[in-house]
FIDREN-423396 format. One line per 10 residues: their letters; for each residue y, x, z of N, C-alpha, C. Coordinates in Angstrom, 1 decimal, padded with zeros to 4 digits, m for minus. Each point is the difference from the previous one (the first is absolute). Example, Ala and Ser with C-alpha at 12.3 -4.5 7.8 and 13.67 -1.06 7.14 Angstrom:
AS	m005.7,013.2,007.8,001.2,m000.9,000.0,001.2,000.9,000.0; 001.1,m000.4,m000.7,001.1,000.9,000.0,001.1,m000.8,000.8 $
! end
This chain:
XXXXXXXXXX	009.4,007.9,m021.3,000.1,000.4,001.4,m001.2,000.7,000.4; 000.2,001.2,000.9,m001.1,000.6,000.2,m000.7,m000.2,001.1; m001.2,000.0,m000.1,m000.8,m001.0,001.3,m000.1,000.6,001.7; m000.1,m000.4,000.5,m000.3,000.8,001.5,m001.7,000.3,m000.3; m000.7,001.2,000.4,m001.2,000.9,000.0,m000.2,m000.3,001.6; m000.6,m000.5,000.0,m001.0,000.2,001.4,m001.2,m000.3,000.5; m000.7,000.5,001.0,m000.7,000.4,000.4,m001.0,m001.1,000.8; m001.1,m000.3,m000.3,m001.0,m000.9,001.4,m001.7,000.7,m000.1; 000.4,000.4,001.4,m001.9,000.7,000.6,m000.2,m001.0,000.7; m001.8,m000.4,m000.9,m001.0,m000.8,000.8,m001.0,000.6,m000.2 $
XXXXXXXXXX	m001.1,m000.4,001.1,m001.3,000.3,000.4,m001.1,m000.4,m001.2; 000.5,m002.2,m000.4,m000.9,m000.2,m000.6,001.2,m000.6,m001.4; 000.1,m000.3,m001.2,000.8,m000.5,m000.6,m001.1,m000.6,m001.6; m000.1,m001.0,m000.8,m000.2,m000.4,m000.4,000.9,m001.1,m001.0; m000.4,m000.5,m001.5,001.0,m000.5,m000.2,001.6,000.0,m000.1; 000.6,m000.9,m000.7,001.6,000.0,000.5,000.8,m000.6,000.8; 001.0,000.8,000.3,000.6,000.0,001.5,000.7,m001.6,000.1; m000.7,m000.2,000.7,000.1,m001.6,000.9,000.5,m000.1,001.6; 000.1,m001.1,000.1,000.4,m000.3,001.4,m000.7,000.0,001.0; m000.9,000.3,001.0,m001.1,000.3,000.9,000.4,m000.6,001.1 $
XXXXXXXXXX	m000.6,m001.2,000.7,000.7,m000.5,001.2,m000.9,001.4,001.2; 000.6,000.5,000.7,000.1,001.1,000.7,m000.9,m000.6,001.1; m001.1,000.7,000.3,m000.4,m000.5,001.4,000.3,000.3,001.2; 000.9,000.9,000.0,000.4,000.2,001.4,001.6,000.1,m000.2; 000.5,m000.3,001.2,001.2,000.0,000.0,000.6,001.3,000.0; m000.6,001.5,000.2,000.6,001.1,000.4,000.1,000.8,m001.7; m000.5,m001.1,m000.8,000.2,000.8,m001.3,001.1,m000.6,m000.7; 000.7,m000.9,000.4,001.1,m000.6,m000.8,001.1,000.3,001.4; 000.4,001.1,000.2,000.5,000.3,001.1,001.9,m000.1,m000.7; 000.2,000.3,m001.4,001.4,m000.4,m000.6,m000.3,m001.2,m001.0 $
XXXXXXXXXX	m001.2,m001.0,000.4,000.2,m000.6,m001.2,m001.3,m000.1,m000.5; 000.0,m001.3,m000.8,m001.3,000.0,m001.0,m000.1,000.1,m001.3; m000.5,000.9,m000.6,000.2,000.1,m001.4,m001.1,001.7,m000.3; 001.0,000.0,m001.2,m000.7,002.0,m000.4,000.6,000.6,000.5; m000.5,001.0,000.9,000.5,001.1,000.1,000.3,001.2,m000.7; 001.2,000.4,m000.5,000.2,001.1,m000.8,000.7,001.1,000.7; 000.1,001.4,m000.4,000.6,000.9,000.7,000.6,000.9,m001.2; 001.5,000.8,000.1,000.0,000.6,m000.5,m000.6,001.8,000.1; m000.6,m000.5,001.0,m000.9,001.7,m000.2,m001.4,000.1,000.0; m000.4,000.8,m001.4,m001.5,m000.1,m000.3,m001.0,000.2,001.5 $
XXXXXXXXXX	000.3,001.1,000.3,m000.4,000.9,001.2,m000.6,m001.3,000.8; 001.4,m000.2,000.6,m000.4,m001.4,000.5,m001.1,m001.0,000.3; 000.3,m000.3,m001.6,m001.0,m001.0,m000.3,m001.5,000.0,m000.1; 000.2,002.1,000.2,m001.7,000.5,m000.1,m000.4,m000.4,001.5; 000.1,000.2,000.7,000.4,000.1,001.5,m000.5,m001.8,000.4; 001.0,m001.1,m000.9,m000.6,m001.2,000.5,m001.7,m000.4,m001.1; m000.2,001.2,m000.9,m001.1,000.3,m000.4,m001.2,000.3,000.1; m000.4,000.8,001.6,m000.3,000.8,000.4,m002.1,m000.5,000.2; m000.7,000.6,m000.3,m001.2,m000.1,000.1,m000.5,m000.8,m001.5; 000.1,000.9,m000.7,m000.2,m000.2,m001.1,000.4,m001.1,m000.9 $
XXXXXXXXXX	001.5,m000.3,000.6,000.3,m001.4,m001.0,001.4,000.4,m000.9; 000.5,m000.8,m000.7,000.7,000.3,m001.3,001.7,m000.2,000.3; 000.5,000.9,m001.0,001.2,m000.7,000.3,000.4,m000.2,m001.9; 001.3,m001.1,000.6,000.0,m000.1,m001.4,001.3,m000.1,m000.5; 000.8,000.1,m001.0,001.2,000.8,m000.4,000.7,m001.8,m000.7; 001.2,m000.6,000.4,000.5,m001.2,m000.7,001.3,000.7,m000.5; 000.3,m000.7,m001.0,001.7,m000.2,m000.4,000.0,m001.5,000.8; 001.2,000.4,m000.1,000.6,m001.9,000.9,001.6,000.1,m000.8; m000.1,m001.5,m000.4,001.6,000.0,m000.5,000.8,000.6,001.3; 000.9,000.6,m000.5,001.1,000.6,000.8,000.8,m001.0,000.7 $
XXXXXXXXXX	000.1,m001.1,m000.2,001.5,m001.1,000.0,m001.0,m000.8,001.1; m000.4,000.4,000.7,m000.7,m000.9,001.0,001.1,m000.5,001.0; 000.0,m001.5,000.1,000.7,m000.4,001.3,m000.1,m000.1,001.0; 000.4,001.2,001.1,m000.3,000.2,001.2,000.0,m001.3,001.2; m001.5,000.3,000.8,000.3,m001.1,001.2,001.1,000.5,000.7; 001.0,000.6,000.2,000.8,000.7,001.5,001.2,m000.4,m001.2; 000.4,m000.6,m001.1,001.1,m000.4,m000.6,m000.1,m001.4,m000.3; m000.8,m000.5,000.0,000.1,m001.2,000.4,000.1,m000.9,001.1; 000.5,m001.7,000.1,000.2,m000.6,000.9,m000.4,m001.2,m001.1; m001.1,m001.2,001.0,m000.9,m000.9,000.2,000.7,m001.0,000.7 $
XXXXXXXXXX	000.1,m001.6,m000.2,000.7,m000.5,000.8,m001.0,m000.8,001.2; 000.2,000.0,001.2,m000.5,m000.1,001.3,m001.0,m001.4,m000.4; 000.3,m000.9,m000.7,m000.6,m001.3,m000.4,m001.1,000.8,m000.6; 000.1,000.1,m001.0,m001.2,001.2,m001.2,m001.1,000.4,000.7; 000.4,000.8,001.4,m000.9,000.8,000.9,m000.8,m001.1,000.8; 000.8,m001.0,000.7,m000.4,m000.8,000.6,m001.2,m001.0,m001.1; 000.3,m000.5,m000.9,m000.9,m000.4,m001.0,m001.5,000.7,000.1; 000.2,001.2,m000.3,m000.8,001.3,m000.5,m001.3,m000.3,001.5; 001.4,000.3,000.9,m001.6,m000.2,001.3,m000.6,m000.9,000.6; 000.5,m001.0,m000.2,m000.3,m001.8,m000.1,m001.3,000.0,m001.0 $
XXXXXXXXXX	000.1,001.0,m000.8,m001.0,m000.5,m001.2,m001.4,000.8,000.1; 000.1,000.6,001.0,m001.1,000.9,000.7,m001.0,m000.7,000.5; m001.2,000.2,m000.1,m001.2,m001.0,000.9,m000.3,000.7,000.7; m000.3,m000.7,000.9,m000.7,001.1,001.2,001.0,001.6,000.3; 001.2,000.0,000.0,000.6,001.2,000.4,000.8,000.4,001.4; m001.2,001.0,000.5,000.7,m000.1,001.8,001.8,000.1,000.2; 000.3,m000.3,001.0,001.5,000.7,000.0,000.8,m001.1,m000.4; m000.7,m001.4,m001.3,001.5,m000.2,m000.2,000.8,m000.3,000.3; m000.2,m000.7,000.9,001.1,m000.6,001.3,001.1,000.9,000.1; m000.6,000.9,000.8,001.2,001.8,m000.1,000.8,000.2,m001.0 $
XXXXXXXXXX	m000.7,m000.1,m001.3,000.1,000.6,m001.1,001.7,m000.7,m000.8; m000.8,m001.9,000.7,001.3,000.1,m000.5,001.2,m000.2,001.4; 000.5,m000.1,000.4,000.5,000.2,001.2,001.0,001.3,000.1; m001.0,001.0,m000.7,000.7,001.4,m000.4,001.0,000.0,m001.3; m000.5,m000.7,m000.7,000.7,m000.7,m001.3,001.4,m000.3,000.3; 000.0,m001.0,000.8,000.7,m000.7,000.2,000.9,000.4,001.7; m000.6,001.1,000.4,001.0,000.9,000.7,001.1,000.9,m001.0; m000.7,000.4,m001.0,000.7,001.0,m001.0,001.3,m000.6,m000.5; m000.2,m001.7,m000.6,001.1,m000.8,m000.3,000.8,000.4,001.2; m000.4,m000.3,001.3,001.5,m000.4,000.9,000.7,001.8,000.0 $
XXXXXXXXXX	m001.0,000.7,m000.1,001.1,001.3,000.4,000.9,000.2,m001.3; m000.7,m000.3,m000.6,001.1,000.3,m001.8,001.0,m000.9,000.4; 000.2,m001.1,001.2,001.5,m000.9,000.0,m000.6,m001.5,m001.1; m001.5,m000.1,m000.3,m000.2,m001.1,m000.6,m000.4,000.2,m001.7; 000.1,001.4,m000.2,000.1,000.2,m001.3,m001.7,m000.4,m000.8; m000.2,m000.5,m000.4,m001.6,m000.3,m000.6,m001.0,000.8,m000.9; 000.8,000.8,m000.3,m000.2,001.1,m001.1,m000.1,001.0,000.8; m001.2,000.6,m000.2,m000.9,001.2,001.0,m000.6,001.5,m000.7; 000.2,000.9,000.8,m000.7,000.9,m000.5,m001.3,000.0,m000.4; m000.5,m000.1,m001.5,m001.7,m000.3,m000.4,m001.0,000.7,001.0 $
XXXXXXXXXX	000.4,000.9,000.5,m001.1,000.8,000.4,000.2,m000.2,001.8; 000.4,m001.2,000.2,m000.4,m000.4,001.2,m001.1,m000.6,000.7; m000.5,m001.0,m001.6,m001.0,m000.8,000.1,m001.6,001.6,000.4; 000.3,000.4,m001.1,m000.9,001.2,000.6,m000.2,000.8,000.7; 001.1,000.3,000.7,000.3,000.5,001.7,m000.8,m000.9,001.2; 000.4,m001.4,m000.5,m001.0,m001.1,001.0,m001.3,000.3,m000.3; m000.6,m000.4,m000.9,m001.1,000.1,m000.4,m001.0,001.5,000.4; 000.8,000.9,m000.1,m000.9,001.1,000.1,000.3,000.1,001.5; 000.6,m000.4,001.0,000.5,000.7,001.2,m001.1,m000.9,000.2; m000.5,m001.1,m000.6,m000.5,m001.2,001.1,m001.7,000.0,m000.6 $
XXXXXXXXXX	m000.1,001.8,m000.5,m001.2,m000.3,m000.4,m001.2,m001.3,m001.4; 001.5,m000.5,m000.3,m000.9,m001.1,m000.9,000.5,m000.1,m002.0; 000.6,001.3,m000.1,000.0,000.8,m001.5,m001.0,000.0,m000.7; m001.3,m000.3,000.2,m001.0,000.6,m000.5,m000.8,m001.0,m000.8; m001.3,000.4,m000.3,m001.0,m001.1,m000.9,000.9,m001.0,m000.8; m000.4,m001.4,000.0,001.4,m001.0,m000.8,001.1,000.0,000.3; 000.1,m000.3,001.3,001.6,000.2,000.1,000.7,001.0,m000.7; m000.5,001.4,m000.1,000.8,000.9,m000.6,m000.3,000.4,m001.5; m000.9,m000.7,m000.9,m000.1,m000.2,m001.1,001.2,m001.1,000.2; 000.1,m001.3,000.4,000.9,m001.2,m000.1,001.5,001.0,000.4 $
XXXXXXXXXX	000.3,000.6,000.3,001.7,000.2,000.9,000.2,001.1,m001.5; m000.9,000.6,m000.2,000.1,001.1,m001.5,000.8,m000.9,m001.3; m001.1,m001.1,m000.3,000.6,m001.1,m001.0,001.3,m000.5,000.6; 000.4,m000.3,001.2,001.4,m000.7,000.5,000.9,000.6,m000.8; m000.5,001.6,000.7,001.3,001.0,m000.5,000.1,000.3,m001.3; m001.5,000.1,m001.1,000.7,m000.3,m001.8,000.6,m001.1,m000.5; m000.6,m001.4,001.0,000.7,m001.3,m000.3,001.9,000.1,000.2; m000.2,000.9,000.9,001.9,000.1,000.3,000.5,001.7,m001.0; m000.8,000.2,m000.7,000.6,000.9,m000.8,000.4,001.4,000.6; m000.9,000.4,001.3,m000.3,001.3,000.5,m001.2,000.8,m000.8 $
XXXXXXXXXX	m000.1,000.7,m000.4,m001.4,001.2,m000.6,m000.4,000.6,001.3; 000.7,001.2,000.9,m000.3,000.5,000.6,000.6,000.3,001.8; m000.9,000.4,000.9,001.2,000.7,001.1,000.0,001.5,m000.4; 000.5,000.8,000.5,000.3,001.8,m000.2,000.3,m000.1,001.7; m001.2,001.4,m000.1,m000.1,000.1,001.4,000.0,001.9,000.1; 000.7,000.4,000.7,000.7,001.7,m000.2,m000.5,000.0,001.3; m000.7,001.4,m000.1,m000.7,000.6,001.2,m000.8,001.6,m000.3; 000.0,000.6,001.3,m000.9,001.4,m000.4,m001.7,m000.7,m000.1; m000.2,001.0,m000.9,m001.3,m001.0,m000.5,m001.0,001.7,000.1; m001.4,m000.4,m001.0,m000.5,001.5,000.6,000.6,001.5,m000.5 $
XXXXXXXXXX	000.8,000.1,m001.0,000.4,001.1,m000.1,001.7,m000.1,m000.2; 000.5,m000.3,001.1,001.4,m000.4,m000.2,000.6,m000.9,m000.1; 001.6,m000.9,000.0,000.3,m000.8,m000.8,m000.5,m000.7,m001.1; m000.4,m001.1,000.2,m000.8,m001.1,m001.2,000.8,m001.1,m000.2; 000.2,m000.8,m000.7,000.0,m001.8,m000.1,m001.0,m000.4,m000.7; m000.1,m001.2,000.9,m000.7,m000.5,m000.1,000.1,m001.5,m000.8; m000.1,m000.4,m001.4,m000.2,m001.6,m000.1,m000.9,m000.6,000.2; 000.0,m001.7,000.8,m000.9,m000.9,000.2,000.2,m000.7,m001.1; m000.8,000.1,m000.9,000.3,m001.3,m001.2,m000.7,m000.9,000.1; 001.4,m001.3,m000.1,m000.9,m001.1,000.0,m000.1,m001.0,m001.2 $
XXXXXXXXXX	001.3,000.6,m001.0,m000.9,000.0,m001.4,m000.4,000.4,m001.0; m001.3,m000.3,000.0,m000.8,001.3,m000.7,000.7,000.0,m001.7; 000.3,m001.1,m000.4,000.4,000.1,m001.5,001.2,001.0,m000.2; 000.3,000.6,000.8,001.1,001.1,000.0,m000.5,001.1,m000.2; m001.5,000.0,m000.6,m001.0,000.9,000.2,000.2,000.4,m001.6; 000.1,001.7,m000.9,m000.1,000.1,m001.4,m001.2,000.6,m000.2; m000.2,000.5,001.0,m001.4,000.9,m000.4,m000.9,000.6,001.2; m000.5,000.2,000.1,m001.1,000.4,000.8,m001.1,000.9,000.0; m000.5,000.8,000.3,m001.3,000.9,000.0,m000.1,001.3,000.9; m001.8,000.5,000.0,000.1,000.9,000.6,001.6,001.2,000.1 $
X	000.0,000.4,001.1,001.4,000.8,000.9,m000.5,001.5,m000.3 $
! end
């Protein structure tokens, strides 16, 4: 199978690609994980002031967050198991609004829990190193996020697992 090639520009990069709890919430704006892009250009761009970008294969067969469904218990677990995380009162409440409009159904779109999380500001640092592991614990790799990016049409993967990773180096 031939790998997906893509693209990530950072400022500072060291080491291999790990999970980084994000210190601010406006950088995990789809999610926590790597950010990859299919356009180099791009990637130069989230590179910018003298920092690197760097070139991955990624197995191709990744299991998307937006084709998956998580069952409402799983989620509810997940944010129960949170210390100190604002919102969750809301958080789950919203959970468990999602049940009643599905007619009761318990089985949820995965990428809901992350919609809470990032709307509510609290994706970031552990929590979103911890919500990253939820989603390889339930057998997600990545989201895919399609948008005009700096030179056009891009996608974008958030990987959240890295062993989907074959190779790596300077881009």
């Amino acid at each position: 199978m031939t790998p997906l090639v893509l693209y990530h520009g950072a400022r500072c990069w060291s080491g291999p690609p790990r999970l980084v709890p994000a210190k601010q919430w406006k950088r995990v704006e789809h999610g926590p994980g790597l950010y990859l892009t299919t356009d180099r250009d791009g990637a130069r761009g989230y590179a910018k002031g003298g920092g690197k970008v760097l070139r991955f294969e990624v197995e191709s067969n990744l299991v998307l967050l937006e084709n998956k469904r998580i069952s409402a218990d799983d989620m509810i677990r997940f944010v129960e198991s949170l210390p100190r995380l604002p919102g969750r009162k809301e958080i789950l409440l919203d959970i468990e609004r999602s049940v009643v409009r599905r007619g009761g159904d318990r089985q949820l779109q995965a990428g809901l829990l992350l919609n809470l999380m990032v709307n509510r500001k609290v994706a970031h640092g552990d929590n979103g190193v911890a919500l990253a592991i939820f989603y390889v614990e339930h057998g997600i790799d990545a989201a895919e996020v399609k948008h005009a990016g700096y030179t056009g049409q891009e996608t974008w993967y958030v990987l959240f697992n890295l062993d989907k990773i074959v190779n790596y180096g300077p881009g």
